[in-house]
C-alpha positions as CSV (number, residue, x, y, z in Angstrom):
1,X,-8.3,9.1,26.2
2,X,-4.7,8.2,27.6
3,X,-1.5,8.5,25.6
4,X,-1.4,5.9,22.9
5,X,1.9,4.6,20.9
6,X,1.0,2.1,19.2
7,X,-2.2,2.3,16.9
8,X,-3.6,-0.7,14.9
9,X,-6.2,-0.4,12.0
10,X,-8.5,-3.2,11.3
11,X,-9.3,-3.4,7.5
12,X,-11.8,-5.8,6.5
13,X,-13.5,-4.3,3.7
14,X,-11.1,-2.7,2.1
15,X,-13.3,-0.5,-0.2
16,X,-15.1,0.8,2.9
17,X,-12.6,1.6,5.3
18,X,-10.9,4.5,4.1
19,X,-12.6,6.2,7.0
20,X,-11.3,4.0,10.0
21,X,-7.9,4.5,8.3
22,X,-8.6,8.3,8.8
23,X,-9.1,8.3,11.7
24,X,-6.2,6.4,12.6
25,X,-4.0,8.4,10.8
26,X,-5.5,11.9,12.5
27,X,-5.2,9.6,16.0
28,X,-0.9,8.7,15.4
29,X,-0.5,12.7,14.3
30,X,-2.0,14.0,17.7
31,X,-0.3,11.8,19.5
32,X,3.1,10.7,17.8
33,X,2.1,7.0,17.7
34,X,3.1,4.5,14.8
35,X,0.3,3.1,12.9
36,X,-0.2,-0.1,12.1
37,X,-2.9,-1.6,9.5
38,X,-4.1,-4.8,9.2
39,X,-5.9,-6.8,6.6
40,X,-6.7,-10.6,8.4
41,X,-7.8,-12.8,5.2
42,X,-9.7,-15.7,6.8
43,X,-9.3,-18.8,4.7
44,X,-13.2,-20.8,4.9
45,X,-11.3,-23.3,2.4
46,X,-8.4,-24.0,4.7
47,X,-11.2,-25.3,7.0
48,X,-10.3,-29.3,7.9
49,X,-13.8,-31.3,6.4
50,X,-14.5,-28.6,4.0
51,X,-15.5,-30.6,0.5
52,X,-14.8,-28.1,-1.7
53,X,-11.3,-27.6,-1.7
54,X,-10.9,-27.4,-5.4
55,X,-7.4,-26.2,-7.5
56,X,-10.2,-23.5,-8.9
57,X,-10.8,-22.3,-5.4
58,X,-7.2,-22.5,-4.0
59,X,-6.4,-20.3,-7.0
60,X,-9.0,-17.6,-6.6
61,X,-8.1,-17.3,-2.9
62,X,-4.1,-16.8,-3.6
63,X,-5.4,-14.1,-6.0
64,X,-7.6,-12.6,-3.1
65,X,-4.6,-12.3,-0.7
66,X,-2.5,-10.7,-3.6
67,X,-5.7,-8.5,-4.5
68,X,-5.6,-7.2,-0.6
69,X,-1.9,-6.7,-0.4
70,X,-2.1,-4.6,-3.4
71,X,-5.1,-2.5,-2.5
72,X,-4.1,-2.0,1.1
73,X,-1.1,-0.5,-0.3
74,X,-2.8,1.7,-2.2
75,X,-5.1,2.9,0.2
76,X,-2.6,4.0,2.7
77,X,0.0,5.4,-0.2
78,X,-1.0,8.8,0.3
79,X,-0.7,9.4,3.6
80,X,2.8,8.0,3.0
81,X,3.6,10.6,0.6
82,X,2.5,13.3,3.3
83,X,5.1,11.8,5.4
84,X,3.1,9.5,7.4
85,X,4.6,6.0,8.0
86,X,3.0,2.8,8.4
87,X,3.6,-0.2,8.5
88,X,1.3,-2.8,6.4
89,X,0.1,-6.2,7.6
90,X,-1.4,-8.8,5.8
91,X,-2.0,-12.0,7.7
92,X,-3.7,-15.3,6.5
93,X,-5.7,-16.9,9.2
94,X,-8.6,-16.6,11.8
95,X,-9.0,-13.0,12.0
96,X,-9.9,-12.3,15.7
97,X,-7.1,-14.5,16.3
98,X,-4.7,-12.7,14.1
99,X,-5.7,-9.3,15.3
100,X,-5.1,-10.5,19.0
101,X,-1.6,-11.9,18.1
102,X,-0.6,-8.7,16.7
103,X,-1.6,-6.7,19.2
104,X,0.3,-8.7,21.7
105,X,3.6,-8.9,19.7
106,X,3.4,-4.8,18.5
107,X,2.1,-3.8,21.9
108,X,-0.2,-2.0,20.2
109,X,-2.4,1.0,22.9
110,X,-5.4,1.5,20.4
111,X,-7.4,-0.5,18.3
112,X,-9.6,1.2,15.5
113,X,-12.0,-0.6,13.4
114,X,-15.1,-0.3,11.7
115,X,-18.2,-0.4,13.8
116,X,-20.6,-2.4,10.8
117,X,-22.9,-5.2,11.1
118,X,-21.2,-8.4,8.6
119,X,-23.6,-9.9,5.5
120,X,-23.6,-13.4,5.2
121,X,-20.9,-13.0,2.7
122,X,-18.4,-11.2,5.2
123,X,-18.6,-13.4,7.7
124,X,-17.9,-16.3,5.6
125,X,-14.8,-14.7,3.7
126,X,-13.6,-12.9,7.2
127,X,-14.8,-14.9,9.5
128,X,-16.2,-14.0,13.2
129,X,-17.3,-10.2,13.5
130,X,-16.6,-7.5,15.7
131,X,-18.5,-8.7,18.7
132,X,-16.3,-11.4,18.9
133,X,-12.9,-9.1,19.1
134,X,-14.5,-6.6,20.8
135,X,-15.2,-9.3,24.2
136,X,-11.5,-10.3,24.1
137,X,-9.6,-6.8,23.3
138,X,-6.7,-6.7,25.4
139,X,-6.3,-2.8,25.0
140,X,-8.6,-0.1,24.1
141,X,-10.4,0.7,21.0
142,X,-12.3,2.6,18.7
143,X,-15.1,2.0,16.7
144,X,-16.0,4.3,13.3
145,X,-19.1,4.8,12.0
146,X,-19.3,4.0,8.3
147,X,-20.8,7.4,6.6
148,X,-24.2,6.5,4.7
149,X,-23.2,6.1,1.2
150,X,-19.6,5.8,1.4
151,X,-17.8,4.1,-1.3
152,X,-18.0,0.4,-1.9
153,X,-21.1,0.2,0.9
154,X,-22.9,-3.3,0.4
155,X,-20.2,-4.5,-1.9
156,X,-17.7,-7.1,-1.4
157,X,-13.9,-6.4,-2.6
158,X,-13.5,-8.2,-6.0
């Protein structure tokens, strides 16, 4: 493992990821980096000849970012209070897209996601999965296992 400065967290599911953000966190202690985390929201309604762009829908989407931005906050509140800081991204869009433009504009060294096969349901809400990102990476990363069990497993955030 080389030096790394720059560490990005992928958060997808964000009742399962406490984990990845762990070991992100241990990653930027060991080696002094800043640590970044990302939540991409993929919008399936945005999506030019999709029928169902209702009000209802646009309005239970807008409540979905705000639902992220809140509980991404959350999760990484306590490691702020242990002095840890990190910086919070929320970005609206094609995920693997996304993720690749922040990486290129943070110069970000290390990449830590999930390593977790998506439902149905994920990939429609997040889009492409991990094998995806993974074939276009631009710098290294690191997969986590999800523990067996682990909070929020098979459940999609509300």
């Amino acid at each position: 493992m080389g030096e790394y400065q720059r560490i990005l967290v992928v958060v997808r599911m964000i009742q399962s990821c406490g984990k990845a953000i762990q070991s992100g966190v241990s990653l930027a202690r060991k080696y002094g980096a800043d640590l970044y985390v990302i939540h991409s929201i993929h919008n399936p309604f945005g999506l030019k000849g999709w029928g169902l762009g209702t009000r209802a829908l646009a309005l239970e989407y807008e409540k979905s970012i705000l639902a992220a931005r809140r509980k991404l906050s959350a999760l990484v509140e306590a490691e702020r209070t242990q002095g840890m800081s990190i910086k919070e991204l929320v970005r609206e869009g094609e995920p693997t897209e996304e993720i690749l433009k922040t990486i290129e504009a943070e110069k970000i060294d290390l990449l830590v996601m999930l390593a977790h096969e998506e439902g149905h349901v994920e990939h429609f809400l997040f889009g492409r999965g991990n094998e995806e990102l993974v074939r276009k990476m631009p710098c290294s990363i690191m997969l986590v296992k999800k523990e067996p069990g682990a909070a929020g497993e098979g459940k999609e955030d509300e």
